[in-house]
N, C-alpha and C positions, 0 to 999 in steps of 0.2 A: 504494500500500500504506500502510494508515492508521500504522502503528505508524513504519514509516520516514519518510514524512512528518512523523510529530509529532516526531521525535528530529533531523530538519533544520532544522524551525522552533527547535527549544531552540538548536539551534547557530549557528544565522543571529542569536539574540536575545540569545547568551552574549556578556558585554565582551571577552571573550580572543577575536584571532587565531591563527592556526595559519599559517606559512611552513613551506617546503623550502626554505633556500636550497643550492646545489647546488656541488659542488666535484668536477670532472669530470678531475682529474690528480691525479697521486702529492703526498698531501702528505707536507713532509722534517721534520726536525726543528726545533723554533724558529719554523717559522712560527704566522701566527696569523690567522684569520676573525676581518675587523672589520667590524662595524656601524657605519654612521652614518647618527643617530636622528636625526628632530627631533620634539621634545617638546612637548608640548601642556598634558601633567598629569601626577604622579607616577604610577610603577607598576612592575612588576615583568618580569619575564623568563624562560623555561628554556630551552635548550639543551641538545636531545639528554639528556634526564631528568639532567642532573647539578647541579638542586636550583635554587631562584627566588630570584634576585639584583633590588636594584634598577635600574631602567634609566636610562640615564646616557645624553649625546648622543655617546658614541664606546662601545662594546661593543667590550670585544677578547677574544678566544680563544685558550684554545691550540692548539696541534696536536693536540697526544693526546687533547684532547675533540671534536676533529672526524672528520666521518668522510668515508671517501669517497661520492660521489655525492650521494644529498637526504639532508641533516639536517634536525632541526625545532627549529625555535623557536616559543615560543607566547610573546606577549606581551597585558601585562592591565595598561590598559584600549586597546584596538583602537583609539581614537582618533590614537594617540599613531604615524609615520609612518619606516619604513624608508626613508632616504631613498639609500644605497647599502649594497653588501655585495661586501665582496674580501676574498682573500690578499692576506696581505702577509709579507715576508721580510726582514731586515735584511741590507744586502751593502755590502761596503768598496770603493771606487774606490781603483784601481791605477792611477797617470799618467792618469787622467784617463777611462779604461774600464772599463766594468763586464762583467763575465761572470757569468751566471745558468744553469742548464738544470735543467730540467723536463720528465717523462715525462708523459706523456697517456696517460687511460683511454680511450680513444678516437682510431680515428685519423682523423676529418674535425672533431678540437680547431679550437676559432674563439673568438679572445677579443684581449684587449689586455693586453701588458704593461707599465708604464709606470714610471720611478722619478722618486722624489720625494726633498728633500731631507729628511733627519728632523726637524732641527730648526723650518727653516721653511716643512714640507709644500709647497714649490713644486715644482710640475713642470719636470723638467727633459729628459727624453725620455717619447716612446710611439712603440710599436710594434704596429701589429695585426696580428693573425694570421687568414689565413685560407685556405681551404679550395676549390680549384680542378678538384682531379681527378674524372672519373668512375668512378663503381664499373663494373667489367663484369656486363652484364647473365648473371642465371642464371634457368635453366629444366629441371625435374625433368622432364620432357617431358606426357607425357597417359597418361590411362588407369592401369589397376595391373599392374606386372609386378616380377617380384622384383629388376628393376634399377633400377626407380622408389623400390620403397620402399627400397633400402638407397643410393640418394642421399639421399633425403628424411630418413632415418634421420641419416646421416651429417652432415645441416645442423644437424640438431636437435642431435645430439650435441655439434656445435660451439656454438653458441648457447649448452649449457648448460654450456660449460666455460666461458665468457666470465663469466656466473653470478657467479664467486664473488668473496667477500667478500676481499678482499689487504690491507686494511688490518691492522696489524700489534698498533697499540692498540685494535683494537674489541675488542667482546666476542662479536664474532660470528666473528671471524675465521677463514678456513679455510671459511665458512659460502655461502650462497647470497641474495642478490636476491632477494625476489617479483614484484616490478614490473618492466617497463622502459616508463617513459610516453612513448611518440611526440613528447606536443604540449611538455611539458617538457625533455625527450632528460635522463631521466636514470633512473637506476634508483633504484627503493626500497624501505624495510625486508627487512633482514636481518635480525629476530629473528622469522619462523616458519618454528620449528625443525624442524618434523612433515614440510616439504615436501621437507627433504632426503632422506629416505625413499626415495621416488621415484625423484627423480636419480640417489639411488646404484646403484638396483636399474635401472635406464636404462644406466649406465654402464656398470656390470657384464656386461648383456645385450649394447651395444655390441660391449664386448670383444672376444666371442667368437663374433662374426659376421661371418664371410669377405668383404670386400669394405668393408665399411665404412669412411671416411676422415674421419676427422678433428682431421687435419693430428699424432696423437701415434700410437705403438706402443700393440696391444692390453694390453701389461704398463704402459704412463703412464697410460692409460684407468683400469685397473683401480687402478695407484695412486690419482688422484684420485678414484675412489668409494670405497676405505679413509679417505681422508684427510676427506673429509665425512660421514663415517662417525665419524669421532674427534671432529669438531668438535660434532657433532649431541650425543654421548657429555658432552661438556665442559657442554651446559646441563643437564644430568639434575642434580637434589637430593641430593646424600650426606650432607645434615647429618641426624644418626639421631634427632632429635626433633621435625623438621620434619612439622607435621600430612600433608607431599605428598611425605614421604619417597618416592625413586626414582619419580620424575614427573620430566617436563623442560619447563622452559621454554620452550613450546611459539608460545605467542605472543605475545609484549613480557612483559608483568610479567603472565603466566597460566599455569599448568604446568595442560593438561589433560589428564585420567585415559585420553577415547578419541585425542587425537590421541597422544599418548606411544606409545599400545598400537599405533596406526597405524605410525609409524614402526617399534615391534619388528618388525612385520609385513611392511612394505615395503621396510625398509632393514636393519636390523641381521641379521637371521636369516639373508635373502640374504647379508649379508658373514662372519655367520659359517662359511654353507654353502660359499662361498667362499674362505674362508682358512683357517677352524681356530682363527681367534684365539676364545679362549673368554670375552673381556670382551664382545665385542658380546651372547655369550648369558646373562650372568654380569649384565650393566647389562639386558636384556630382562627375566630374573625376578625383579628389584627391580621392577621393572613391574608384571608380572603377577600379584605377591606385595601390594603394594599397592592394586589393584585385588578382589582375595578380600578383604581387611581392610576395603575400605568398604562392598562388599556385606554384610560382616556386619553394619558400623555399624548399617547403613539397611533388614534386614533383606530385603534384596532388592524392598524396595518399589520404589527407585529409586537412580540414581548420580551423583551430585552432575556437572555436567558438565566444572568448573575450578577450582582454588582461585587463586583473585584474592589477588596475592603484596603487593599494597599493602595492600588492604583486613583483611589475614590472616585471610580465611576462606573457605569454599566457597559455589560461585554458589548459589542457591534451583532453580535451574533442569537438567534436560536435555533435550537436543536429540537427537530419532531418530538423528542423526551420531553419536551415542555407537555407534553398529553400527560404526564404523571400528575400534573395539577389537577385534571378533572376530577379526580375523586375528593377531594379536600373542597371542593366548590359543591360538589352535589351533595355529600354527606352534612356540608355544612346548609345547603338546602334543607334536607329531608329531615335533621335534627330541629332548627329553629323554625322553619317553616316563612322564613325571611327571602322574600322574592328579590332582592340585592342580588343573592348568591345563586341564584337560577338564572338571573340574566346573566351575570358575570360568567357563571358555567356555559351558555348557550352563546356567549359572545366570542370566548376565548376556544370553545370547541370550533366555532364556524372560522373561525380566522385560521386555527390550525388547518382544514380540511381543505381551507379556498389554496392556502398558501403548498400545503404538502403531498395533498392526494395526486397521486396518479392516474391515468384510465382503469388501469388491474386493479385500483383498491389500494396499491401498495402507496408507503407514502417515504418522498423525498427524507433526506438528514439535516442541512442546515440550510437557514434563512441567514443571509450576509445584507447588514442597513446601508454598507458601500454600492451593493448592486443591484438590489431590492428582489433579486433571485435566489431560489432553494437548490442547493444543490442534488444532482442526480443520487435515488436509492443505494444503500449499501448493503441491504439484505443481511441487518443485522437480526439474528434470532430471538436476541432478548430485549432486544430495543421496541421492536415492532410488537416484542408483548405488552412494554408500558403503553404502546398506543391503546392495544386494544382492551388490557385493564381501561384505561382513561374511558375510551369511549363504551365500555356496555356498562361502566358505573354515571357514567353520564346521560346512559339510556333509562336509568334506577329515577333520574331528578328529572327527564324531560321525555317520556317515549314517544311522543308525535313526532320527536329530529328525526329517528331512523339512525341516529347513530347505534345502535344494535345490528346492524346491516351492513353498515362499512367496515364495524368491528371483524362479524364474520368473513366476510371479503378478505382481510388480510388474515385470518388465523385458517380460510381454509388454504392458502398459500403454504401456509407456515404446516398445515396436517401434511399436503402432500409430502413433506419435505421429511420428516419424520424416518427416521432409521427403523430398518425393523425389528430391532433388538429394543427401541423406544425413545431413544435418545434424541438431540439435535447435536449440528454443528453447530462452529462460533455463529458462520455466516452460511445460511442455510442455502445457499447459493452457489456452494463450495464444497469437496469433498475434505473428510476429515485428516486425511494423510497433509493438506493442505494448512488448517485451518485449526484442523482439532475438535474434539468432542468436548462440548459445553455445557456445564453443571450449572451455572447459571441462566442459560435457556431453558435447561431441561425442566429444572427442580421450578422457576416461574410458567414455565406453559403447563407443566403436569395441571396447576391448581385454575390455570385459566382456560382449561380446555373444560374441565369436570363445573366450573360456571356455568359456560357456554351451553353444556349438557344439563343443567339445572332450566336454564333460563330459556332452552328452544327445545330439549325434548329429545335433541339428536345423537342416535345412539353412536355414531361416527367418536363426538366428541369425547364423550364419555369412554370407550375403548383406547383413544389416543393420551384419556389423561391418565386411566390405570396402567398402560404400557409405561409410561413416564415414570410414576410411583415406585413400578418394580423397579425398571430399572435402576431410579436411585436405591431402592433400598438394596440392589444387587452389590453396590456400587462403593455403599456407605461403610469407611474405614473404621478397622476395626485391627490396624498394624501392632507395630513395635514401640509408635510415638505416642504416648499416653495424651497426651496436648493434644490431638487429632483426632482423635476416635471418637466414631459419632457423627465428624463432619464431611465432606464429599471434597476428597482429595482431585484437585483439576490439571490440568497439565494442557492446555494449549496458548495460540498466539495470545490472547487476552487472559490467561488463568489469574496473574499477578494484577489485572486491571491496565494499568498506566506504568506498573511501576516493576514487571517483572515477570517478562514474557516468555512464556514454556518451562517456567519452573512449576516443580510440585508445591500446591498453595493451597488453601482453604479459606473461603470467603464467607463471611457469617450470613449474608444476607440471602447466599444461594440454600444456607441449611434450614432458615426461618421462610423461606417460598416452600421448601419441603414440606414446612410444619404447616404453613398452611394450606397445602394440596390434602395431606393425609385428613388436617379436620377437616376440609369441604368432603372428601369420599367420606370421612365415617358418618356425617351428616345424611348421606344417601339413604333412602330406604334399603338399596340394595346391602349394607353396609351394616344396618341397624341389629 
């Protein structure tokens, strides 16, 4: 793909590195991540965005600026060589003994701890730690039966309790992992915010399904989808002159207008349906209220897709994934009964269709404000599902559009396409020696096909979303890495997202579309 190709070469020819270096246990207070550099040429440093220091041959940290698991450092110019990186703690010998202890984010921790004396850094002990035991093997058994999926259900669930952010000084706290990389063993970025969404409406659905285990009471379950419910709440904008006022920080330094709308949709609305707290719906039409204000800006030509929080201004650009907003418009409909948010839905669906649809149904990838033209389809698999979530939740707020019909248009594109083992490619357009088989398509069209078969009856759909289920639950790791099991190990062009292409990865949000494909089939009569 020429466009991502030419943005690799920039970065392979840019002077800055980019590091995760990784800190895999609880860190205490006082401690500090140190570097040691060796230097070549002056230059500079960041650390986890808290601002570009010059680099020195010892770099020391504090606690409170580190996080847990992959931190990043970018250092400028690359030349210049990490040549180690630890914790380190200051501790008092007592007659002659030291006593230390340390909780581990993980329980097959493998490392060395060693002390030195401060003053004349010599070693005086090490100890390594390592990791002996066997996991016991597990096995969700074969085939689909409603005992399969509510094990299968029940890993997942675990998996994404494991998820979260427990760091105490982040800013994401309370929050969720998107990664967990295999080949690194360690999890990364906590700041997209949208995918707890998901989670919480996964956990929610957990709850209150009879048999499910994992390992807390359906009332702790439900606690932890409130509680990343609040955390998600904590990146939303409430400064009231903020051009992206009630937008939320959605991902790193981006507050975008469809992912925001996504989470009203997926996460908040479900928790307000579930509890009553009237903030989750109260911080939703800040959303939805901001979203009608820039359609008027822009006259509904188009909707800006992010306001870029460094840059302080909005992309030039939107992407057909702007349809992730319909649901956060329609739910926000169908709760208050406030005709605001059904126009606003019918405004921003017609604009997306005028601007993106194709004759097949299929619809374009981005809208450029430079040329006032959408660029040509890319037959993404899991993109063109956020359209058609968008559009048959938008057929929930308005069914006289017929948006229920152009949804189908493109999902029955998307059945043809379909492997017969169940699966999809990235780009369903493409064979997967090319391209790769997508955990991320899969595990969201499984739960958007078994919709589709609720909402029209067609038994088509409903076959292609239980081939999906199995094959994730065929699929769903259950290895050597205790950190992964439970989740749906990916390995193609997109598996890392943006950030780490054909490596083995696990993305939380492809495990929480699982969770919620399994509750829509157990919801089934056929299922009951």
């Amino acid at each position: 793909m020429e466009s991502f190709d030419k943005g690799i070469e920039e970065l392979m020819n840019s002077s800055q590195e980019e590091r995760f270096p990784t800190v895999d246990f609880v860190i205490q207070p006082r401690m500090e991540a140190v570097f040691e550099m060796k230097l070549k040429e002056a230059g500079e440093y960041e650390f986890n965005a808290n601002g570009r220091k010059p680099l020195t041959e010892q770099i020391r940290i504090p606690d409170e600026q580190v996080g847990h698991w992959g931190n990043r450092f970018v250092q400028d110019p690359k030349t210049n060589k990490i040549e180690a990186f630890y914790m380190a703690a200051k501790v008092t010998k007592q007659d002659s003994e030291i006593e230390f202890e340390f909780d581990t984010l993980r329980d097959d921790w493998t490392g060395t701890v060693s002390v030195h004396d401060f003053e004349s850094k010599k070693q005086l002990a090490s100890v390594p730690v390592t990791w002996n035991q066997t996991l016991p093997k597990v096995s969700t058994g074969k085939g689909v039966s409603r005992e399969r999926m509510i094990e299968s259900l029940s890993w997942g669930t675990k998996y994404i309790l494991e998820c979260q952010d427990t760091n105490p000084d982040s800013d994401t706290y309370g929050g969720e992992f998107l990664h967990y990389d295999l080949a690194g063993k360690t999890r990364l970025r906590a700041d997209w915010s949208w995918s707890w969404g998901p989670s919480a409406r996964m956990l929610l659905n957990a709850s209150r399904i009879e048999g499910v285990d994992a390992g807390m009471t359906s009332r702790q379950l439900m606690r932890r989808a409130i509680d990343l419910g609040y955390a998600s709440m904590r990146q939303q904008i409430l400064e009231p002159s903020h051009p992206a006022y009630g937008l939320v920080r959605t991902i790193g330094t981006e507050a975008s207008t469809a992912d925001s709308l996504f989470l009203v949709g997926w996460g908040w609305i479900p928790l307000y349906k579930a509890t009553g707290d009237y903030r989750f719906l109260e911080a939703g039409k800040k959303v939805g209220d901001t979203c009608k204000k820039l359609l008027d800006k822009y006259n509904d030509v188009w909707l800006p897709q992010k306001y870029i929080l460094e840059e302080k201004d909005w992309a030039k650009i939107m992407s057909f994934e702007t349809s992730m907003g319909l649901p956060g418009l329609a739910h926000l409909y169908l709760e208050t009964g406030e005709e605001v948010y059904r126009e606003t839905m019918i405004r921003l669906a017609d604009m997306l269709i005028r601007v993106f649809e194709r004759e097949d149904g299929l619809w374009k990838v981005f809208y450029l404000e430079e040329t006032g033209k959408a660029v040509p389809v890319n037959y993404w698999t899991k993109a063109l599902g956020y359209v058609v979530d968008g559009l048959i939740e938008a057929h929930k707020a308005a069914p006289e559009k017929g948006y229920l019909e152009k949804g189908r248009r493109i999902a029955d594109h998307v059945l043809k396409a379909q492997l017969p083992e169940g699966a999809w490619t990235l780009r369903f357009d493409r064979e997967a020696q090319y391209v790769g088989i997508c955990d991320k398509s899969t595990t969201l069209w499984a739960g958007m096909m078994i919709r589709l078969y609720k909402m029209t009856g067609n038994k088509a759909y409903y076959e292609s979303g239980m081939r999906a289920i199995e094959w994730c639950m065929d699929h769903q790791y259950f290895g050597d890495d205790p950190v992964a099991r439970g989740g749906f190990v990916a390995q193609n062009w997109a598996s890392g997202i943006n950030f780490r292409h054909w490596w083995p990865v696990v993305i939380t949000y492809s495990v929480s579309f699982f969770g919620d494909a399994v509750s829509e089939a157990l919801s089934l009569d056929e299922w009951k």
